[in-house]
N, C-alpha and C positions, 0 to 999 in steps of 0.2 A: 504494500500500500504506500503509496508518494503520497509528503508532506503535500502540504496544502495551506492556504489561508484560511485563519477564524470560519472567513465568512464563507469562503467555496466548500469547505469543509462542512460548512452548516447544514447542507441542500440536502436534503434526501435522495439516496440513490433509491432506480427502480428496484425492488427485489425481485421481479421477477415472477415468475408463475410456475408452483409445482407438479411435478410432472413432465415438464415439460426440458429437462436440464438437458436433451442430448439435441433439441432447437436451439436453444440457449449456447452453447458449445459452437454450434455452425451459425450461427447468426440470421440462418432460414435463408442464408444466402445461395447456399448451395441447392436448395431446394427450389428458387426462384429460376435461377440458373438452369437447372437441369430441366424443370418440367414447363415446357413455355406452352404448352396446351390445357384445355377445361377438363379438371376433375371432378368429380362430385364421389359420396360417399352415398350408400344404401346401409342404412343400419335396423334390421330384422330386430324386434321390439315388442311382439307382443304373446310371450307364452305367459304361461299363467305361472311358471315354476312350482311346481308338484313336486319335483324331488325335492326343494327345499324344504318341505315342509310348513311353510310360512303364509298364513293368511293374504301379504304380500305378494305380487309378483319379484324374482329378485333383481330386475333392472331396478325398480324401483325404492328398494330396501335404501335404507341411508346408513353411511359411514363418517361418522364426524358431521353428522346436522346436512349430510348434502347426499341425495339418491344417487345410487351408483352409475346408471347410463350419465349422468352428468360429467363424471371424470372422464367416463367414453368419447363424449360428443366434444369436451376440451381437448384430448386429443389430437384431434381431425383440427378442430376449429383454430387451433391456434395456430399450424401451418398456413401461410399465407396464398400457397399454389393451391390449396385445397377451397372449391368451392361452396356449392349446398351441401348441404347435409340434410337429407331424408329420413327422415325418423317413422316407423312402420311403426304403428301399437294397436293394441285392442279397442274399438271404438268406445267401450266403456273405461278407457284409461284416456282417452285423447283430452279430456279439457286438464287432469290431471299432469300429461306431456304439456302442456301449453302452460300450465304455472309453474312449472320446473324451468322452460326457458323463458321464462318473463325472471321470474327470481333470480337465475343465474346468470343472467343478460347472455343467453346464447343467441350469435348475430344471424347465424348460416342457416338455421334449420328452420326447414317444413316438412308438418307431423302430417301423415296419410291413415287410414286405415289401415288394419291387415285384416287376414281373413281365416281361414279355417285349417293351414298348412304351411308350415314356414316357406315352400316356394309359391304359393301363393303372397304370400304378406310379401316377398323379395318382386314378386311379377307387379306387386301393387306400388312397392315404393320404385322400381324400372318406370310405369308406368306415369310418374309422376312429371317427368320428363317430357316423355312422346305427347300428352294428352297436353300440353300448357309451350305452346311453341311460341305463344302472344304474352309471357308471363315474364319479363325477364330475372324472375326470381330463380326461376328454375330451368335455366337454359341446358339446351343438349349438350352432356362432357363427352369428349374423347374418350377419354376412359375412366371408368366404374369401379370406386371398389365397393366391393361388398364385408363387411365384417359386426361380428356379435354383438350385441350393447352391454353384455355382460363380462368383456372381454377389455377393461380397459386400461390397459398397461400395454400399449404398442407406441414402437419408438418411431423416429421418424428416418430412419436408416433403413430399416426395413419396409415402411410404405414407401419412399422411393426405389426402391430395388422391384416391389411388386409393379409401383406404374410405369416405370420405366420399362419392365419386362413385358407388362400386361402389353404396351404401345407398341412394342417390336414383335409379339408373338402371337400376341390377340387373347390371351389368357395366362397367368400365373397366381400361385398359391403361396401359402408360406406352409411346411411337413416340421414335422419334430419327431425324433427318434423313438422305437416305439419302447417302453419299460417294461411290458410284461408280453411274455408271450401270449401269439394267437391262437385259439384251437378252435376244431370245429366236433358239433358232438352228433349222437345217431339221436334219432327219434328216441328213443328210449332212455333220452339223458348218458350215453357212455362216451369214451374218446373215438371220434373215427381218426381225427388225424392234426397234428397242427402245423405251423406255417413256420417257415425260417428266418426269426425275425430279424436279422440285418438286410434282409430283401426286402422288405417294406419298412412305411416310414406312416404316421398318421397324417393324418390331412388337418391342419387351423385353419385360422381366420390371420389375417387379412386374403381376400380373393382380389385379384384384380384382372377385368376382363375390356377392350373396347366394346365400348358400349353398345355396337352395333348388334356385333357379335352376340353375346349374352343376350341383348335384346331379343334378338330372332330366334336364339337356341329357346327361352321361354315359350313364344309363340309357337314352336311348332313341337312342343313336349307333349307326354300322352298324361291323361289323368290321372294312368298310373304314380308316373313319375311326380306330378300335382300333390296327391293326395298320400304316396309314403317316400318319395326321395328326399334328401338332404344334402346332395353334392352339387354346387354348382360347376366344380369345374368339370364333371363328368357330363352334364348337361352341354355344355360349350364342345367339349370332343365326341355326342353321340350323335350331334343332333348341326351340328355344324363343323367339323370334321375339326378343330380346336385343339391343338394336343399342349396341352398349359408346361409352361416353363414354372420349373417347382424348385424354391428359395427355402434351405434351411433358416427358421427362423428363432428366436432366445427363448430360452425357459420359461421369459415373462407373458408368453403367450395364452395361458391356462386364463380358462375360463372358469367364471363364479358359477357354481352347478348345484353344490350341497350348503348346508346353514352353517360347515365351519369354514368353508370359503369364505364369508365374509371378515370373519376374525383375521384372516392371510393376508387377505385386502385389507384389511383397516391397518395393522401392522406394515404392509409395503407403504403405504399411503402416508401413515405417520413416520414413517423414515423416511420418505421425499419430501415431507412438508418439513421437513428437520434445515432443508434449502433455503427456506422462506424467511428465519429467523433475524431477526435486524439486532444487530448490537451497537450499541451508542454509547460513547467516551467522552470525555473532550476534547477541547482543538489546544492546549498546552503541549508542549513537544514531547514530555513522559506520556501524555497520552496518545500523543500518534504514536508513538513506538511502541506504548502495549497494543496500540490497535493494527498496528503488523505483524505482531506475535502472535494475536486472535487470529488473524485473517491465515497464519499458516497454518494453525493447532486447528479451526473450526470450516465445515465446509458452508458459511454460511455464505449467500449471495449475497446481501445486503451490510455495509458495514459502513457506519456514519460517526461523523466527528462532531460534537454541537458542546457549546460551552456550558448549558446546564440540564434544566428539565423541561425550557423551552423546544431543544430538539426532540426530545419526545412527544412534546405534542404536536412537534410541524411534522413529523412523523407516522403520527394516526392522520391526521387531517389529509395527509398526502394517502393514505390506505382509502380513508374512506372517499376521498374523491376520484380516487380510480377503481371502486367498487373493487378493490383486490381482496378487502376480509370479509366482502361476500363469498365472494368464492370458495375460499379457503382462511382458515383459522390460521391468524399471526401469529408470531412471539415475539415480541419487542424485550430484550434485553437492555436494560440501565445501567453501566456499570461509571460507577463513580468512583473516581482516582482521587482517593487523600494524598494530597502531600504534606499534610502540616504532621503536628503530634497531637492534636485533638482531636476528639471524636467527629464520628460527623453528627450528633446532637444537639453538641452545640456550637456547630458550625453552624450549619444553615437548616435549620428545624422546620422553617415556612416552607421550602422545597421539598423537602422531605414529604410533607403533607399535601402539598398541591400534589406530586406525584402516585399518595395513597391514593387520592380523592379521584385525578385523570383515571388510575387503572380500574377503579372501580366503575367508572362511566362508561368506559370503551369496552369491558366485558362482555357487555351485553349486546354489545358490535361486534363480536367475533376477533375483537385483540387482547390477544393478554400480555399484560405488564409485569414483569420482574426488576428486582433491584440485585445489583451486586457492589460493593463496595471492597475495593483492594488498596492496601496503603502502601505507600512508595516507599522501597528503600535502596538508599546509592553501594548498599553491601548484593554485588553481582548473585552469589551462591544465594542469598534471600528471597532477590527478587524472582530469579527462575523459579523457584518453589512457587513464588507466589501466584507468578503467572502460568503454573501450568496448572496449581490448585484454581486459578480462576477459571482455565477452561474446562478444567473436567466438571465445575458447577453448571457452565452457562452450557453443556452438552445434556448437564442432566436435567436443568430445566427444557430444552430444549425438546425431550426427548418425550419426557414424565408429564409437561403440563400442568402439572400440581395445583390445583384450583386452590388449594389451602394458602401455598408460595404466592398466590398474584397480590402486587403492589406494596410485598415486601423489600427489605433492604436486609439483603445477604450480607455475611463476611467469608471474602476468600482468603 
């Protein structure tokens, strides 16, 4: 982190938006770059999720105050090559999908019905396109992906590898290696025989197909395949002679299926929101120098310099005016540098308390405020101690969330 002036020092950097770290990394420039043609996405949205268990559908279910297709559709939404996003649901979920993207300010998406078979609800959200040629909400993409709503941990390394591929071949997939062997049994429940699993490979999500293509494999499918298929790209090679280019793709491919799925999800989620964490110091030069030693000890995106507890509240103000602790739950990190030999009590006790009182107001906005307090000392062997004790604290609020800890004042 390079020194800076008081007051440049003072600004709030963006933090950022989690989930999204491996855009963030290429600056979506590569993605700009590579794909100069209209994408859109078809996101399949409306089972009722039976194996969950859950009175809920589990697109639906929420993790940390926000329903899961909504990490989905941020995905998609936050590449800047990616255009509509189609959202297929149940007609008795649709004004439900429509308060989800009012709440979460999603830009891209128009919600369709489904219908009675997931290649139906995929024929319906296809459809959405071809039928609306006067609409320019929903113009005709080049190429189509299709992928789960319940699936939303895909990176964006991998959905250009799919549309890039889908553009040059007319269809590809993302496969993951399979973990358990396949067998097949007689009518009578016994072994007839099983399959050699390094010869196959599972089929996921993302699919990406030109749209043309897919479009037409649906239209001339039989009911059969309507009413019990589940393979798009098989549809695209039976049906239009299509033979998909197939992209090994990351572990984080797995889909939300059963009720301790969400717990996996909530945990991956709370480890990428751990990104989002803003830590604030001051602009004294002890204090840029701990806030270089943070910035290499913690992976947070956001790291700000402000002279007292003013920047923390130019801080949230800046949250809340870019609807970013809508989205996603902050952590604002406070760490105040003593230099003196008095406490901070009775240094500045007014501060202290305007800071109880801010984190108590912004809570209920989805920020939460922590305090940490570290005292400076010019004895080297000290200070390391003390700056590595401050990071393993501002890791484990970070991590913990501790509602009990909010608009506390820590000692590291």
């Amino acid at each position: 982190m390079q020194e800076e002036s008081a007051s440049a020092s003072a600004r709030p950097l963006d933090p950022g938006s989690p989930l999204t770290r491996d855009t963030e990394c290429s600056g979506d420039g590569r993605g700009r770059a590579a794909v100069d043609f209209p994408v859109a996405v078809v996101l399949p949205a409306g089972g009722s999720g039976e194996r969950m268990g859950l009175p809920t559908p589990k697109q639906f279910c929420k993790i940390l105050n926000r329903p899961l297709i909504s990490y989905t559709i941020q995905a998609f939404e936050r590449l800047s090559w990616i255009g509509t996003i189609v959202v297929v649901v149940a007609k008795e979920n649709h004004d439900l999908m429509l308060n989800i993207v009012r709440k979460f300010h999603h830009t891209k998406v128009k919600v369709v019905h489904g219908a009675t078979s997931r290649h139906r609800s995929i024929f319906n959200g296809l459809q959405a396109f071809s039928n609306n040629t006067d609409d320019s909400l929903t113009p005709k993409p080049k190429v189509v992906i299709i992928h789960d709503a319940v699936r939303p941990f895909v990176e964006e390394d991998l959905l250009l590898k799919i549309t890039l591929a889908a553009k040059e071949e007319g269809a590809s997939g993302a496969i993951r290696p399979l973990v358990s062997t396949v067998i097949a049994t007689t009518l009578e429940g016994y072994l007839n025989h099983s399959l050699e699993r390094a010869k196959y490979r599972a089929s996921e999500m993302p699919q990406g197909f030109l749209y043309d293509i897919i479009f037409q494999a649906y239209q001339r499918c039989s009911e059969y395949d309507f009413d019990f298929g589940t393979e798009c790209l098989h549809l695209a090679l039976q049906y239009c002679g299509t033979n998909a280019k197939l992209i090994e793709g990351p572990p984080t491919l797995w889909k939300v299926t059963y009720k301790r799925d969400l717990a996996a999800a909530e945990a991956i989620i709370k480890e990428t929101l751990s990104a989002s964490a803003c830590v604030i110091t001051e602009a004294a030069a002890e204090a840029v120098e701990l806030a270089g030693t943070l910035q290499k000890n913690l992976a947070t995106q956001g790291m700000v310099n402000g002279s007292n507890v003013s920047g923390v509240l130019e801080m949230v103000q800046h949250f809340e005016n870019t609807s970013h602790a809508r989205l996603h739950p902050v952590v604002v990190v406070w760490v105040k540098l003593n230099t003196t030999k008095r406490s901070f009590d009775t240094q500045k006790t007014d501060e202290l308390t305007t800071f109880m009182r801010l984190a108590s107001e912004v809570k209920q906005a989805n920020v939460q405020l922590y305090g940490i307090q570290i005292d400076h000392t010019k004895v080297s062997e000290l200070w390391e101690r003390s700056a590595a004790r401050l990071a393993d604290v501002t890791v484990a609020l970070i991590r913990d969330r501790n509602p009990a800890l909010i608009g506390q004042l820590l000692q590291a």
